[in-house]
C-alpha positions as CSV (number, residue, x, y, z in Angstrom):
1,X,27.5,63.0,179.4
2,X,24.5,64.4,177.2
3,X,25.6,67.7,178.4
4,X,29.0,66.9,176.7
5,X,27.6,66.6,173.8
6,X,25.1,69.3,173.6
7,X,28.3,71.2,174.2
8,X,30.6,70.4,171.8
9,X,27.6,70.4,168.3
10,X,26.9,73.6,169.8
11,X,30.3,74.7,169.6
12,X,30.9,72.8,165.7
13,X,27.6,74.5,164.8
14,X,29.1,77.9,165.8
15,X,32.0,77.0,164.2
16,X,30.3,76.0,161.0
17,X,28.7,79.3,160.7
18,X,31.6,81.4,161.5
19,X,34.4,79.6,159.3
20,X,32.9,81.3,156.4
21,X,33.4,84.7,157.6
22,X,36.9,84.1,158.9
23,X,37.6,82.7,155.4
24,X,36.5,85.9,154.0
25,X,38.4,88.2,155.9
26,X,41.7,86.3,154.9
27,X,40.8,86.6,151.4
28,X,39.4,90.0,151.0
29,X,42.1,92.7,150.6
30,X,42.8,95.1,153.2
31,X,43.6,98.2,151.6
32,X,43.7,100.6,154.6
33,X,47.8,100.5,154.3
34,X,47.7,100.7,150.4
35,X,45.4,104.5,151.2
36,X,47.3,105.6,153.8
37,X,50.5,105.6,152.2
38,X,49.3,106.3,148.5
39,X,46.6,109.3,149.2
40,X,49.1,112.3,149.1
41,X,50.3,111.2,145.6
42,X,46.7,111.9,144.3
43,X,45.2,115.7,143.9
44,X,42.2,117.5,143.4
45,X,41.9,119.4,140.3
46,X,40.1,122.6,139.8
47,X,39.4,124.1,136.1
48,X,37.8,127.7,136.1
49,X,36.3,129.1,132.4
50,X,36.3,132.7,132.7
51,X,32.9,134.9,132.1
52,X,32.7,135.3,128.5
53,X,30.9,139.0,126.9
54,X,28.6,138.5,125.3
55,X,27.2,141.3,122.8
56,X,23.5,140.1,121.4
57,X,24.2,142.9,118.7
58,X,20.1,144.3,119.3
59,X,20.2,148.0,118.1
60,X,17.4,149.6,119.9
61,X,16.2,153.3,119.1
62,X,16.8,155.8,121.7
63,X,13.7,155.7,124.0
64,X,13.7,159.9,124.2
65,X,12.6,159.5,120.6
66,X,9.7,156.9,121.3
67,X,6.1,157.2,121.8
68,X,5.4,157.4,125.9
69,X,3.6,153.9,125.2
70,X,6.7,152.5,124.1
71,X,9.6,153.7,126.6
72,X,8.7,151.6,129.3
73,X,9.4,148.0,127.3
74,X,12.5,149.6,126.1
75,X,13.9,150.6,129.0
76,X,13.2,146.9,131.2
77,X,14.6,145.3,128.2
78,X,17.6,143.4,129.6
79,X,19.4,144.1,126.0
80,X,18.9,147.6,126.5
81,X,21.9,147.6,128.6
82,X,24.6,146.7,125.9
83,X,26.7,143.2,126.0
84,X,26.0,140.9,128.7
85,X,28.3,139.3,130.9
86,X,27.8,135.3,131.2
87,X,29.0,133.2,134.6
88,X,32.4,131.6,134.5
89,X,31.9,128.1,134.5
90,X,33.6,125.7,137.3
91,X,34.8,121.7,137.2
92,X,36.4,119.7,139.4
93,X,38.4,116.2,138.6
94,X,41.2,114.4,139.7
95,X,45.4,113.9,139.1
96,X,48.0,111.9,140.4
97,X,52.0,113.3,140.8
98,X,54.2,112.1,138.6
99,X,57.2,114.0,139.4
100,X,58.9,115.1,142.7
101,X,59.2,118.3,141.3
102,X,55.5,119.0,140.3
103,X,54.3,117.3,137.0
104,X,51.0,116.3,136.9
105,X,48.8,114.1,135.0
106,X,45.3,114.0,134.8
107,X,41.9,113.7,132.0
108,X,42.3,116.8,128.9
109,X,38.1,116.6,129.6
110,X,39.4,118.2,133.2
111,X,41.1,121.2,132.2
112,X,40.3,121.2,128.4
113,X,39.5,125.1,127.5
114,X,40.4,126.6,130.8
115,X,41.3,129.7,131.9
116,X,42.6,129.0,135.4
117,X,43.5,125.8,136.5
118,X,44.1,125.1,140.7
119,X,45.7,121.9,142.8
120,X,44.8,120.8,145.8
121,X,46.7,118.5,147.8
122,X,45.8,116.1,150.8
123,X,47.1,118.4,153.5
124,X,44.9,121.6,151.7
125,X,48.0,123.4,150.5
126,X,47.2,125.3,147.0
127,X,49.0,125.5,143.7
128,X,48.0,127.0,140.7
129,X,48.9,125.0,137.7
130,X,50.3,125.7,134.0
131,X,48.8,123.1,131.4
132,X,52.3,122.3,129.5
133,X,50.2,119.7,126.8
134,X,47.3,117.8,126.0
135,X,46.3,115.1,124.0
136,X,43.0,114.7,122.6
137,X,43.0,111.2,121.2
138,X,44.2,109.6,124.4
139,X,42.3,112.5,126.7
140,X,45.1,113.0,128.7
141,X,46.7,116.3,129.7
142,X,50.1,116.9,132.1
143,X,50.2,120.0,134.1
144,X,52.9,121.5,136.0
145,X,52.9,123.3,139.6
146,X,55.8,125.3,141.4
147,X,56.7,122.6,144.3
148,X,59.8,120.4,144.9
149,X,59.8,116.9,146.5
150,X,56.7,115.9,145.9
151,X,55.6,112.2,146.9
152,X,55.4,110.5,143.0
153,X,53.2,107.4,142.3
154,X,55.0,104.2,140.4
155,X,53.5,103.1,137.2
156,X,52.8,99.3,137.0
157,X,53.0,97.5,133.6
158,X,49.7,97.1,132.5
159,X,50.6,94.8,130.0
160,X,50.6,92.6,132.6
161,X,47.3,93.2,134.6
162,X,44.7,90.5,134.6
163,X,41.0,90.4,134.7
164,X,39.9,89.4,137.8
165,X,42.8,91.7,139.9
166,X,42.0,93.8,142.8
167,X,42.5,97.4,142.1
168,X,41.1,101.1,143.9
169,X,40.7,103.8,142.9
170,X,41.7,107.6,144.9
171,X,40.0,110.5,143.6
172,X,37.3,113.2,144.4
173,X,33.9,112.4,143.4
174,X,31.1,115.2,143.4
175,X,33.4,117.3,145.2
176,X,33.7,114.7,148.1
177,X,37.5,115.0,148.4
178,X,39.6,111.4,148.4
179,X,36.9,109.3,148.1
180,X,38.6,105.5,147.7
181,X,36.7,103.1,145.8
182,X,37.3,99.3,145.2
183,X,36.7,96.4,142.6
184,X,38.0,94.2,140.1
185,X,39.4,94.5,136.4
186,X,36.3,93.0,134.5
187,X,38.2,93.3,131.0
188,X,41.3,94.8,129.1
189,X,41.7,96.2,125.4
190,X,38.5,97.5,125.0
191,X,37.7,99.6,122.3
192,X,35.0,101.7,123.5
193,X,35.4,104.5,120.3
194,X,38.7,105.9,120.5
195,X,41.6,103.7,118.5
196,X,44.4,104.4,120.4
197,X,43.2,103.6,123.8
198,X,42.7,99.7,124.7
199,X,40.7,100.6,127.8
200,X,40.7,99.1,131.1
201,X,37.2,98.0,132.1
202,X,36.7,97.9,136.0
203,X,33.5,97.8,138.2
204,X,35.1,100.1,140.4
205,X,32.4,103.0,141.1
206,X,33.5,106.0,139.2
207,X,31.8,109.2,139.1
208,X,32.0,113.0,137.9
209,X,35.4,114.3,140.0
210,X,36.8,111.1,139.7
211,X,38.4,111.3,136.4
212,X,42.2,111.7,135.9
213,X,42.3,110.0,138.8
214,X,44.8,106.9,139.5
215,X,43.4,103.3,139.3
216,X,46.2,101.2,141.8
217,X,47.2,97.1,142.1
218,X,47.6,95.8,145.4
219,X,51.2,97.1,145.0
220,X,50.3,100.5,145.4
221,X,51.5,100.9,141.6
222,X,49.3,102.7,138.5
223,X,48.1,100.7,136.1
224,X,45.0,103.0,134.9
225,X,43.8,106.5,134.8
226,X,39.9,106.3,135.6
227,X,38.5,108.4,132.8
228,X,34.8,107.5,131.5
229,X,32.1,105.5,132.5
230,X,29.0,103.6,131.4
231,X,26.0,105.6,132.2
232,X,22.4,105.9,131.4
233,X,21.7,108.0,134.8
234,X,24.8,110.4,134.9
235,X,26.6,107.9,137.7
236,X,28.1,104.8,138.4
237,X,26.4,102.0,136.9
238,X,28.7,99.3,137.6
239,X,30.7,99.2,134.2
240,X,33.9,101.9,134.5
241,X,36.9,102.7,132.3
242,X,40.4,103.1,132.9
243,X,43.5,104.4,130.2
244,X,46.2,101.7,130.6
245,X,49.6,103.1,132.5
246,X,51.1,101.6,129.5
247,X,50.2,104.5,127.3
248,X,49.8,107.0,129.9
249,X,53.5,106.9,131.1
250,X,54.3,107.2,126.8
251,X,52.2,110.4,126.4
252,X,53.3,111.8,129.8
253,X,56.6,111.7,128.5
254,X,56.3,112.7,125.5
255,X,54.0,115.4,126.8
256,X,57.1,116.0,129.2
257,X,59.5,116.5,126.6
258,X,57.3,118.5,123.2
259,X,54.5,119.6,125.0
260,X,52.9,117.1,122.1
261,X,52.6,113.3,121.3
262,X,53.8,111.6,118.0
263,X,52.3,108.6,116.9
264,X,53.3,105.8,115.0
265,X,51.2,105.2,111.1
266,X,51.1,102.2,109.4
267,X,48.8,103.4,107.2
268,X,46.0,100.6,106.2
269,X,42.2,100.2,106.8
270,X,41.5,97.4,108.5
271,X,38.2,95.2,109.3
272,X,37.8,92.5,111.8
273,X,37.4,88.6,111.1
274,X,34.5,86.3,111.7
275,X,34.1,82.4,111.4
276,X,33.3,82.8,107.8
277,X,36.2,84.8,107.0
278,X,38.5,83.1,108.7
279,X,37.8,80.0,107.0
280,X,38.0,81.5,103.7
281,X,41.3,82.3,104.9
282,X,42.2,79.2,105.9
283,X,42.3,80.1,109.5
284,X,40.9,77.8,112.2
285,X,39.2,80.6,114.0
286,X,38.9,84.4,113.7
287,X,42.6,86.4,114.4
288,X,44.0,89.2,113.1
289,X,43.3,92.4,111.0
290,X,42.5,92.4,107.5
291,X,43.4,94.7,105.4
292,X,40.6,95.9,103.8
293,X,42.8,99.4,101.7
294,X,46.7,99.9,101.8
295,X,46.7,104.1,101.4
296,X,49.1,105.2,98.9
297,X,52.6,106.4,100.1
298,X,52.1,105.2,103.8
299,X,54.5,102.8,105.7
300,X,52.1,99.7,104.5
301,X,52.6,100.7,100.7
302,X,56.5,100.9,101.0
303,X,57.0,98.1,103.1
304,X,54.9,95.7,101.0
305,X,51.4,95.1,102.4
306,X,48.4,94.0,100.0
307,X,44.9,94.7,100.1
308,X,43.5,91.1,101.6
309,X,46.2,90.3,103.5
310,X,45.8,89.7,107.4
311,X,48.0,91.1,109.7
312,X,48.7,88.3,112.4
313,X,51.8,90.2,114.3
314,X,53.2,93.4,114.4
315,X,56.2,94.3,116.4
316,X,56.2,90.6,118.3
317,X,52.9,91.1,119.7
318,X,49.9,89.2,118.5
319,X,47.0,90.8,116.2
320,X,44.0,88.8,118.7
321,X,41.3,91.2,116.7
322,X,41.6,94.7,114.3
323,X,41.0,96.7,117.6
324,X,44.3,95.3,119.4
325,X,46.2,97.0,116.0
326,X,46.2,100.5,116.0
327,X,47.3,100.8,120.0
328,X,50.1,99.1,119.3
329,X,51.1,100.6,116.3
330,X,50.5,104.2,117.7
331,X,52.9,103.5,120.7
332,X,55.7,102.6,118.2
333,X,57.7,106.4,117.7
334,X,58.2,107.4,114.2
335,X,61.3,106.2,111.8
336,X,61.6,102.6,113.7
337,X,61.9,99.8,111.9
338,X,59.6,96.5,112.8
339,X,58.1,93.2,111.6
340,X,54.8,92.4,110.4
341,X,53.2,88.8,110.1
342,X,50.8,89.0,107.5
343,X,49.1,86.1,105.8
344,X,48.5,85.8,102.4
345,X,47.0,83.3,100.3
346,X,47.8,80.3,102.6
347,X,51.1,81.4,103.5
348,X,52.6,83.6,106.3
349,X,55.0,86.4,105.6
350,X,57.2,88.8,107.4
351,X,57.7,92.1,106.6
352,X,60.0,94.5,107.7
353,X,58.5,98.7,108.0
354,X,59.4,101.6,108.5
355,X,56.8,103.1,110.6
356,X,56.2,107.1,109.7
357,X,54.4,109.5,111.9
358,X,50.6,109.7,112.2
359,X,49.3,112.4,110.1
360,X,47.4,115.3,111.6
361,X,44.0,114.2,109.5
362,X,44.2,110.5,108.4
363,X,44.5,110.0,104.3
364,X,41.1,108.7,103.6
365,X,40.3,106.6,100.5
366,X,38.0,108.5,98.2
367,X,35.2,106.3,96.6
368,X,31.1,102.9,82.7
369,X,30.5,100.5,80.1
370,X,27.4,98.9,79.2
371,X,26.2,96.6,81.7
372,X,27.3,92.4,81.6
373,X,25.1,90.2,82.2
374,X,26.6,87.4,83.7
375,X,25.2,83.7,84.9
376,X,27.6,83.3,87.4
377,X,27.1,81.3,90.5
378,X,26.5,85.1,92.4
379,X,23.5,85.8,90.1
380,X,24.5,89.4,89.9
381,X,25.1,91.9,87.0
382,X,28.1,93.4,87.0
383,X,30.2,95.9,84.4
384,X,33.6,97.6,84.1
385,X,34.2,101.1,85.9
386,X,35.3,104.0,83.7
387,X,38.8,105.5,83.8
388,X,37.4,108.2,86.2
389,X,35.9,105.8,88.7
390,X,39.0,103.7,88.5
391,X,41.5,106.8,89.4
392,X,39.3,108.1,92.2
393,X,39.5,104.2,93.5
394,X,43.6,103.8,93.0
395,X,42.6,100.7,91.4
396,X,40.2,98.5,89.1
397,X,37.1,96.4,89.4
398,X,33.5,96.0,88.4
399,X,30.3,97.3,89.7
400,X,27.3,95.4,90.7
401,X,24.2,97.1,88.8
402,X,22.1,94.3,89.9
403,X,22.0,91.3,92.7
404,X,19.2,88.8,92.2
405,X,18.5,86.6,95.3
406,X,21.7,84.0,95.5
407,X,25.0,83.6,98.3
408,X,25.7,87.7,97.3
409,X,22.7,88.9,98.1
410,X,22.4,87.0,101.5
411,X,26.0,88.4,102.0
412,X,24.8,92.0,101.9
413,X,26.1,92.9,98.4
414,X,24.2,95.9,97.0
415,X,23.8,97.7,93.6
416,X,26.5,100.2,93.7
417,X,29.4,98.4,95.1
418,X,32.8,97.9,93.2
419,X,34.4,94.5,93.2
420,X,38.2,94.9,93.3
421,X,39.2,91.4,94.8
422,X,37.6,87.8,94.8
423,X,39.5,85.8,97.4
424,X,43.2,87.1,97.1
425,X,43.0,87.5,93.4
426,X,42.2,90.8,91.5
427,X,39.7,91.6,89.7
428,X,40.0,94.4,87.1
429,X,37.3,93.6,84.5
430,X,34.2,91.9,83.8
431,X,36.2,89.2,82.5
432,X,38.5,88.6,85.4
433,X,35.6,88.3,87.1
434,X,33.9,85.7,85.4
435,X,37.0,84.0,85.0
436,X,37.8,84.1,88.9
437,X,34.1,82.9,90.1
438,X,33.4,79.9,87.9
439,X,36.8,78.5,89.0
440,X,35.5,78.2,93.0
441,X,34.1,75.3,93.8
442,X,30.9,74.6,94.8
443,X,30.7,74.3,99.1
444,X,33.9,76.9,99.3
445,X,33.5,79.9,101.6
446,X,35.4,83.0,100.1
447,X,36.3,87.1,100.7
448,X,34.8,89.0,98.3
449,X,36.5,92.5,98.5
450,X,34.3,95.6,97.4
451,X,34.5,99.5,97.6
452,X,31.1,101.2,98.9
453,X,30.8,104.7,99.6
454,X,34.3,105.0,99.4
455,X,35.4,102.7,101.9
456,X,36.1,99.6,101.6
457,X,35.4,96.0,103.2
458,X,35.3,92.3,102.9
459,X,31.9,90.4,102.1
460,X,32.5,86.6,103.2
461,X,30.2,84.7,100.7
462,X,29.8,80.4,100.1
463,X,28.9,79.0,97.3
464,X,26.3,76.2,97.7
């Protein structure tokens, strides 16, 4: 009997300790299918920048007509011998196929500037590679190789991934060809520098070779291309980024079709919202992109956007925070027609734009009387602008000569900057402006709109 039941804890204790790992094996993915079947869509990428002549431009006398103390130096001298000839320089990424017959898409940072670009595939066959276009602003680049059925990847809808997901990652990292790496989306839409690219963060380990490469689901589908990385060592540090297959599939088709991509321009500078903000606004927490400068004869001016209005929706999707905007409105082609949610003071409105094509260089906004002394409840100094000022600005306002401590000051208002707005009215004298700030009431929070170094932005400031 006692041996009974020595037996059977012994067997719950093993069980105890192994249920765990069963559980885990269950759960975990197993991705050796997902490799095996996905690996020959995926290349290795080789970019070759020819040796360069260089000519230092050194005139050096003949050395017959030296001094014998001198001819030696002259002759070692490694200039003596006319232009020099530098190494060509080598890199190595990644791609994916995208087309049975050949198209390829990979990083611009991969092939960007070369002279000779060469594909590898998974069985070690060759191909030399024509780059038809890149795109700079997205870093993407589609190249083309002589081959016919080709084994093409699917591109997922990355509107749809979610953090948290499994995905892996094919590619060839410091030359270590098809090197598959694993992890888990850690967070979408970030805006890491570059406008038109809400970035996929991953903690998939990416490293120099990997990029171009294709970030899959579970499915086996793309719904990133791994492209940069967080790095204070060169390597993988834990934090990687991935081009949505959203806007890869857009430029690889447009790419495709012009050897170029056209982008949608709505025109506007815009300026994120906090708490304060947002309750100026009347909003219950901080959304959308305020307009902080509607350029002259862009999509925004036409179609009726204000300075100090906040765009809430554009084209049915949601404005969450300014970064989400100009994505979206760069995917939508030039000519269409959508709907903008904007709300102004208190009140939504739709709009309805015609969105025109971004420009090569963006329009940038380019940034008087005796001074007023004013014992308003900003204790600041203000006065008009000149006609000059006013013209360079597009619009009126006055400029604060002086802030004494008060609610502007500890909103970061400085000597120099032109008030144009106060709340969602405008301000185009010294007048106006008295006029607009002694009606607020005491307690309210508000958007004060200025002009500094010719840009402009909102200043939320309460009145105590």
């Amino acid at each position: 009997m006692t041996k009974k039941i020595v037996l059977i804890i012994s067997v719950l204790w093993m069980s105890f300790w192994t249920l765990p790992a069963v559980a885990a094996s269950v759960n975990l993915p197993d991705f050796t299918e997902l490799v095996q079947s996905h690996s020959p869509q995926v290349v290795k990428i080789g970019a070759v920048t020819k040796a360069k002549v260089r000519n230092y431009g050194y005139q050096y006398p003949d050395s017959q007509d030296l001094p014998e103390i001198f001819k030696y130096f002259f002759d070692q001298s490694p200039y003596r011998q006319g232009p020099q000839q530098q190494q060509p320089m080598e890199s190595t990424g990644s791609g994916f196929i995208v087309s049975s017959d050949g198209y390829i898409l990979t990083n611009n940072h991969v092939v960007n500037g070369a002279d000779e670009v060469t594909v590898w595939m998974t069985d070690r066959s060759q191909y030399h590679a024509e780059v038809i276009g890149t795109d700079e602003r997205t870093d993407l680049a589609l190249l083309k190789i002589d081959a016919k059925g080709l084994s093409t990847v699917e591109f997922a809808d990355s509107d749809k991934l979610k953090v948290g997901e499994w995905v892996l990652a094919i590619g060839s990292p410091f030359n270590l060809d098809y090197s598959v790496t694993a992890g888990i989306v850690s967070a979408i839409g970030r805006n890491i520098g570059e406008n038109y690219v809400p970035f996929i963060q991953t903690d998939v380990a990416i490293n120099p070779g990997n990029s171009g490469g294709p970030l899959f689901n579970l499915d086996g589908q793309v719904v990133g291309i791994n492209s940069q990385i967080y790095t204070r060592s060169g390597g993988y540090m834990g934090v990687s980024f991935s081009i949505p297959s959203n806007l890869a599939k857009n430029v690889y088709e447009q790419l495709k079709a012009n050897g170029k991509v056209s982008r949608g321009w709505l025109g506007v500078l815009i300026q994120g919202m906090n708490q304060d903000l947002a309750e100026s606004y009347g909003l219950k927490k901080p959304e959308g992109a305020l307009v902080t400068q509607v350029m002259e004869d862009s999509p925004a001016a036409a179609g009726g956007i204000r300075n100090g209005d906040i765009i809430l929706e554009f084209d049915g999707k949601h404005i969450d925070t300014s970064a989400a905007l100009p994505p979206i409105v760069g995917r939508v082609q030039p000519g269409e027609k959508v709907k903008v949610k904007v709300l102004r003071e208190g009140r939504e409105k739709t709009l309805t734009l015609t969105i025109a094509e971004l420009p090569t260089q963006d329009k940038l906004a380019q940034n008087g009387s005796a001074p007023h002394t004013s014992s308003n409840s900003l204790n600041i100094v203000v006065q008009n602008i000149d006609p000059d000022t006013a013209s360079k600005l597009g619009e009126k306002g006055v400029r604060v000569i002086e802030v004494d401590q008060g609610p502007a000051a500890d909103a970061g208002l400085q000597p120099g900057d032109v008030i144009t707005m106060v709340g969602s009215r405008k301000v185009e004298s010294v007048g106006d402006f008295d006029k607009v700030i002694s009606s607020i009431p005491s307690g309210k929070a508000f958007a004060l709109r200025v002009m500094r170094n010719g840009s402009p932005m909102f200043l939320p400031i309460r009145i105590e």
